[in-house]
N, C-alpha and C positions, 0 to 999 in steps of 0.2 A: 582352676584345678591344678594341684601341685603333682608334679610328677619326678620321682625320684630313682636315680639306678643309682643301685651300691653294689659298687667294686670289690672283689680279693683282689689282694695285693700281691704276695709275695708268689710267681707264677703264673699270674694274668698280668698284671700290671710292667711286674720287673722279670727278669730272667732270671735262673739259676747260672749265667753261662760265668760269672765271677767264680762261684765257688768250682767248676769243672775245673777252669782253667788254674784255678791257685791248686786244685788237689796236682793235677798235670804238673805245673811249677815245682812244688815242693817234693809232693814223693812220684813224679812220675818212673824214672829205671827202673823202682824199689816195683810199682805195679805192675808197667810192662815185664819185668821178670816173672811175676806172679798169673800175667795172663790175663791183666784187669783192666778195664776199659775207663780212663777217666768219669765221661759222661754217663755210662751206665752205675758208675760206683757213688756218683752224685744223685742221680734219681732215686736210686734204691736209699740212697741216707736219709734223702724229704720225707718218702713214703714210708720208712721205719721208723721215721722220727712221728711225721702222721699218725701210726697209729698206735706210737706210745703215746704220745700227747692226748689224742681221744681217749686211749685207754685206762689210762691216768687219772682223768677228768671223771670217767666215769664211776671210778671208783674213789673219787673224793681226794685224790691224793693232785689236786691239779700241779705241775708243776710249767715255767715258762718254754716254747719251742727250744729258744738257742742253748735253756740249758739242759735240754735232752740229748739235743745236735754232740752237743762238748761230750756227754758222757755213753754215747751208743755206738761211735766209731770203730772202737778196738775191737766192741763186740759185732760190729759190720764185716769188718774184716776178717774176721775169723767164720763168719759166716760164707765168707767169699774164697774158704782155703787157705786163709797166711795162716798156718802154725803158731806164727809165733809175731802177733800183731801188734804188742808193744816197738818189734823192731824197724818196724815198716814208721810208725807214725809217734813220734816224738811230743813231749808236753810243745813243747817250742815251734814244732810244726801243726799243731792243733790251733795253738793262738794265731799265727800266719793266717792258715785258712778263714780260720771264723772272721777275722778281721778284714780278708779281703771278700769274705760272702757276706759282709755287712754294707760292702760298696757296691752293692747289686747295679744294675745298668737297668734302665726301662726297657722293656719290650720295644721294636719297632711302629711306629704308628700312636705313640701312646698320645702326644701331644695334640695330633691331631685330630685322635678319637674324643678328647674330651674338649677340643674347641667345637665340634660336629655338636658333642651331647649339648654344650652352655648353648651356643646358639638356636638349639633345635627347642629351647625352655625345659630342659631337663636339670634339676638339682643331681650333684654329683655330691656322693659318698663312698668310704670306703668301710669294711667291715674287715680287719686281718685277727691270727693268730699272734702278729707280731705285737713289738713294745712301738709305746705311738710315738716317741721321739723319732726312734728307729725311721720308723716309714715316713715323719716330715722330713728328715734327712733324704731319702731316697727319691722325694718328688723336689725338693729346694736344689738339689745338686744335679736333676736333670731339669729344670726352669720352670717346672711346670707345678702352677697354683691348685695349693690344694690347704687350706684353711685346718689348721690343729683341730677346730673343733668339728670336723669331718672325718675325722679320723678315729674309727670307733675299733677298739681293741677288744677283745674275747678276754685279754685281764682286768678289763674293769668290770664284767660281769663273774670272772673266778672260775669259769666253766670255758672250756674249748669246745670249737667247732668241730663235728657238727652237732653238739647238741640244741635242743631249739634256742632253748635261752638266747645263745647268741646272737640270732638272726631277728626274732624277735625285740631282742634291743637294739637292734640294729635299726627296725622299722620304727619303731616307736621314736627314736631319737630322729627321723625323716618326717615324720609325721605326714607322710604325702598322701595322693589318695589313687595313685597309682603305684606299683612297689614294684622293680624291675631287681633284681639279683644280676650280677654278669660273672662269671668266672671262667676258666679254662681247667680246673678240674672239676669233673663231672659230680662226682660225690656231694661237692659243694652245691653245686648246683638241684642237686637231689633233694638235700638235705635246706636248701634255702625253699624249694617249692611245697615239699613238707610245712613247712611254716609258713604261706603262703605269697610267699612270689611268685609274677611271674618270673620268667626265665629265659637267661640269656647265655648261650655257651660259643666260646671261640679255640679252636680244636688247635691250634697255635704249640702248646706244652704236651699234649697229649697223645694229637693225631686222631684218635678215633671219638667217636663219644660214649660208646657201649651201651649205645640203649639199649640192648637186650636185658643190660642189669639196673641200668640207673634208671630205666624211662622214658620217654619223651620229653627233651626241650621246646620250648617255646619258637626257640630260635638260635640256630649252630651256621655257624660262618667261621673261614681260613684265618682272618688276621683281626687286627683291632679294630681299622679304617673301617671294614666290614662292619664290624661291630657297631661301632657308632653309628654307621647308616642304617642300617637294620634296626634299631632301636629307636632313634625317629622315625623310620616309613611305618615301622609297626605300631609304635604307642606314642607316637608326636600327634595325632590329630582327635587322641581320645578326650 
């Protein structure tokens, strides 16, 4: 019996903490004068970036995450009170950033959640928003093996997550006969069990999981280590 978890990446897997700290680097006096909170000014830019990309998507106009990322900032910022957010975040200071949230850093535990999965006979996969160069970069420069053609991107389908499409190519390209989803945001997770995974959430990026709106998980654990162990004890002896 093949049994397979496919991963998001970009927030389970790696951290935003690159792009907090280059926003911090570059324009931090300019925010702290404005009252703005590095990290809070980075989560809100994923999640508005989120649901342009969805939004996008569903209206036929797919276009790629990072270049939503590049062109919704000024309009973040002025949603956050700068007046005048041309002056806060410069053409020259946007390239900076994007370039250091392209050197994302793994999550803690990462390495050793997916030596847990290979040993436990779990096929590992990933399922991102991202471009698939992108994300082999992000696992070869933190050591850990992860085969190009495991890397299943929401552009080679044309449609963003969470539409099913995605997940569904996602499965089909695993072809397991077990289907395990893991992510740290919940939506994803929602939106993977809709198309039917089961379901794995690690509250790590989040904090909370909001079943009130998303659901019930499968399976919600603190960290990755978690994760991985939880994912054999649960679906290792089926």
């Amino acid at each position: 019996m093949v049994k397979a978890v496919v991963f998001d990446v970009v927030g389970t897997c790696f951290t935003y903490d690159n792009g907090r700290d280059a926003l911090k680097t570059r324009l931090g006096p300019k925010l702290e004068k404005a009252g703005i909170s590095p990290q809070l000014l980075m989560y809100s830019w994923i999640t508005s970036t989120e649901r342009d990309y969805t939004y996008l998507s569903l209206i036929h106009q797919y276009k790629q995450f990072i270049e939503i990322m590049r062109h919704s900032f000024t309009r973040l910022l002025y949603q956050a009170g700068v007046p005048d957010p041309e002056s806060v975040c410069s053409e020259e200071d946007m390239k900076f950033i994007l370039a250091e949230y392209k050197e994302l850093r793994p999550r803690e535990g990462l390495a050793e959640m997916m030596d847990i999965l290979r040993k436990g006979g779990f096929e590992v996969y990933c399922c991102t928003d991202a471009n698939v160069d992108r994300v082999k970069g992000y696992f070869d420069r933190a050591g850990i093996e992860m085969p190009t053609e495991r890397i299943l991107s929401a552009d080679e389908v044309g449609v963003g997550k969470p539409e099913a499409a995605v997940y569904k190519f996602a499965m089909e390209k695993a072809d397991a006969d077990v289907n395990i989803f893991a992510a740290s945001h919940a939506w994803d997770v929602a939106a993977a069990r809709s198309a039917g995974y089961e379901t794995a959430y690690c509250t790590a990026y989040e904090g909370y999981p909001c079943e009130m709106l998303y659901g019930k998980m499968d399976l919600v654990v603190p960290d990755l280590v978690s994760l991985g162990n939880g994912i054999v004890e649960k679906w290792g002896g089926k």
